[in-house]
One Martini backbone bead per residue (centre of mass of N, CA, C, O) as a GRO file, in nm:
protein
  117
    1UNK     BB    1  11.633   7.420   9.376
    2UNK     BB    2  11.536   7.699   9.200
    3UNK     BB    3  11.536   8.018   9.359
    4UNK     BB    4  11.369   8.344   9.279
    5UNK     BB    5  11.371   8.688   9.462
    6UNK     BB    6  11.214   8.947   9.525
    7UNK     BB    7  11.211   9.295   9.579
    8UNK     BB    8  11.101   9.672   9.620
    9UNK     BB    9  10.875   9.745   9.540
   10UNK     BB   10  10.629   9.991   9.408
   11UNK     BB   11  10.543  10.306   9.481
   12UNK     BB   12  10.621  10.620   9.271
   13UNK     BB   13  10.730  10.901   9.213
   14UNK     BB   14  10.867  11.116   8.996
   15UNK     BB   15  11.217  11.087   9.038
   16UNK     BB   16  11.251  10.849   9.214
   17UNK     BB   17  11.341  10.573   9.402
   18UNK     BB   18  11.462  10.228   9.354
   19UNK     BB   19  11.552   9.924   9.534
   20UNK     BB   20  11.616   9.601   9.394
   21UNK     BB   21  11.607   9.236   9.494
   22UNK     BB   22  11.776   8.945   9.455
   23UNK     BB   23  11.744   8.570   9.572
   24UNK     BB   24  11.948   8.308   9.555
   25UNK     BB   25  11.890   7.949   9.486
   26UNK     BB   26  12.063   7.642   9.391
   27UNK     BB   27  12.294   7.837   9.298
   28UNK     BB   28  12.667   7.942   9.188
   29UNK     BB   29  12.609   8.242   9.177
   30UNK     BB   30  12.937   8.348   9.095
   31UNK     BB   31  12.907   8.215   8.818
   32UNK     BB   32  12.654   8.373   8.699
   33UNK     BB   33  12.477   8.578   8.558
   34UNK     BB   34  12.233   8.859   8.557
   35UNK     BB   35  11.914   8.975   8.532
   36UNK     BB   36  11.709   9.211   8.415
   37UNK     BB   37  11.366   9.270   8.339
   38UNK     BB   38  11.057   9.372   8.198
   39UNK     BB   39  10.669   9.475   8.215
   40UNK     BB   40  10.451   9.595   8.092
   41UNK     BB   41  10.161   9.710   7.983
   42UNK     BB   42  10.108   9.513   7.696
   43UNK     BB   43  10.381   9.403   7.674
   44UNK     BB   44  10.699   9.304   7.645
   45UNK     BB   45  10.971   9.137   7.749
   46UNK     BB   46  11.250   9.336   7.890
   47UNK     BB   47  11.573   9.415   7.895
   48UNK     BB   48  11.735   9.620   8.122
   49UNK     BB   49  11.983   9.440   8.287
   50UNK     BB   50  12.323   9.305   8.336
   51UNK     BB   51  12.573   9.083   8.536
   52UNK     BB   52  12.819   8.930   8.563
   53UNK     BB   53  13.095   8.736   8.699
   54UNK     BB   54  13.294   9.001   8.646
   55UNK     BB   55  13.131   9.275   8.646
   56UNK     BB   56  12.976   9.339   8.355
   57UNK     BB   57  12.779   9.548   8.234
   58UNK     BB   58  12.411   9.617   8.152
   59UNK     BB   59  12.213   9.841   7.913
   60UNK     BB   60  11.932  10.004   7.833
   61UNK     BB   61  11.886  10.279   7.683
   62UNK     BB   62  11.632  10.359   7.864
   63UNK     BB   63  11.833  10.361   8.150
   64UNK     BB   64  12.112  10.451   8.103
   65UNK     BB   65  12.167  10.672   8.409
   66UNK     BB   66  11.986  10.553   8.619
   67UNK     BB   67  12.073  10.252   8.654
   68UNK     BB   68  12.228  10.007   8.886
   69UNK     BB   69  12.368   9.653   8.865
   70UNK     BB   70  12.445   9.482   9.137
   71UNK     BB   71  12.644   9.206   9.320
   72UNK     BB   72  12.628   8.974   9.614
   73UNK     BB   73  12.766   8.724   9.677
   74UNK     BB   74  12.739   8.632   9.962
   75UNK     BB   75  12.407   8.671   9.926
   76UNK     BB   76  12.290   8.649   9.655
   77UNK     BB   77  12.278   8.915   9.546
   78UNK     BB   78  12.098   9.115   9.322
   79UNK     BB   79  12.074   9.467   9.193
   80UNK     BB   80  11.849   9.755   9.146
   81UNK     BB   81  11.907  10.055   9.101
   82UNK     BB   82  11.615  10.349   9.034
   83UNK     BB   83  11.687  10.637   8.937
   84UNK     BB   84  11.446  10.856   8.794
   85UNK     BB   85  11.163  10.792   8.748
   86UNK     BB   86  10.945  10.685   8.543
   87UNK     BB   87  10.631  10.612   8.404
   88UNK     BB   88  10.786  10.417   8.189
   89UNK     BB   89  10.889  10.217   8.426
   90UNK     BB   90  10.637  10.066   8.442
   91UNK     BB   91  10.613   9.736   8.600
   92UNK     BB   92  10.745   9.415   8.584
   93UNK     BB   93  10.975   9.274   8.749
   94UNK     BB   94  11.283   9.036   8.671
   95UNK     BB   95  11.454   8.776   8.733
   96UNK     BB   96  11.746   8.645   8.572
   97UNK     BB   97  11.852   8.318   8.486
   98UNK     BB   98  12.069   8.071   8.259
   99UNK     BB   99  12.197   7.771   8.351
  100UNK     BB  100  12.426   7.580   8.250
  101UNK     BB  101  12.416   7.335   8.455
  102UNK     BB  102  12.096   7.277   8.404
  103UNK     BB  103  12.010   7.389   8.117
  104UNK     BB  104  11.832   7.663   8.200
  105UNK     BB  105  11.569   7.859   8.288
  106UNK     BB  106  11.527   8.143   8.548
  107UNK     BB  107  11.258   8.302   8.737
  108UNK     BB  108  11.084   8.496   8.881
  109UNK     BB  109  10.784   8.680   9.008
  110UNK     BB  110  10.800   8.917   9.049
  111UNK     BB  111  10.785   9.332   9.093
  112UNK     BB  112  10.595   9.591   9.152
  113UNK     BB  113  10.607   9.910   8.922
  114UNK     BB  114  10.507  10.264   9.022
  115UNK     BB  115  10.488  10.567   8.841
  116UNK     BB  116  10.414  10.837   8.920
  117UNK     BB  117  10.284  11.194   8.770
   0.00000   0.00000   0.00000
């Protein structure tokens, strides 16, 4: 059974910093690429950051600068650094993996975060 737990999320005022974790079960984490997504309030969900099994990583333009992706197999848990943080980073925010050899999409539950102005 695969599953993603986040944690990390909060209230922080603008300009504040938040680091997300997510740990993964069940997945021979080492092996998978892993993402971050988020959902603003009204929105669709939209990926924010990815980090590949080589730590190549990728970024949104719109965060590209503030937030650092990294993860740490032996813990198997991948990490959202959040610094410089503004009121439209508002969102739950969701890590996600993709798994060949199970063959599906898996998510986590979800943490929010809010940015006050």
């Amino acid at each position: 059974q695969v599953q993603l737990v986040e944690s990390g999320g909060g209230l922080v005022r603008a300009g504040g910093s938040l680091r997300l974790s997510c740990t993964a079960s069940g997945i021979i984490f080492s092996m998978n690429a892993m993402n971050w997504y988020r959902q603003p309030p009204g929105n669709q969900r939209e990926l924010v950051a990815g980090i590949t099994r080589s730590d190549t990583t990728h970024y949104a333009d719109s965060v590209r600068g503030r937030f650092t992706i990294s993860r740490d197999n032996a813990k198997n848990t991948v990490y959202l650094q959040m610094n410089s943080l503004k009121p439209e980073d508002t969102a739950v925010y969701y890590c996600y993996v993709k798994s060949e050899f199970f063959g599906r999409d898996y998510w986590g539950q979800g943490t929010q975060v809010t940015v006050s102005s």
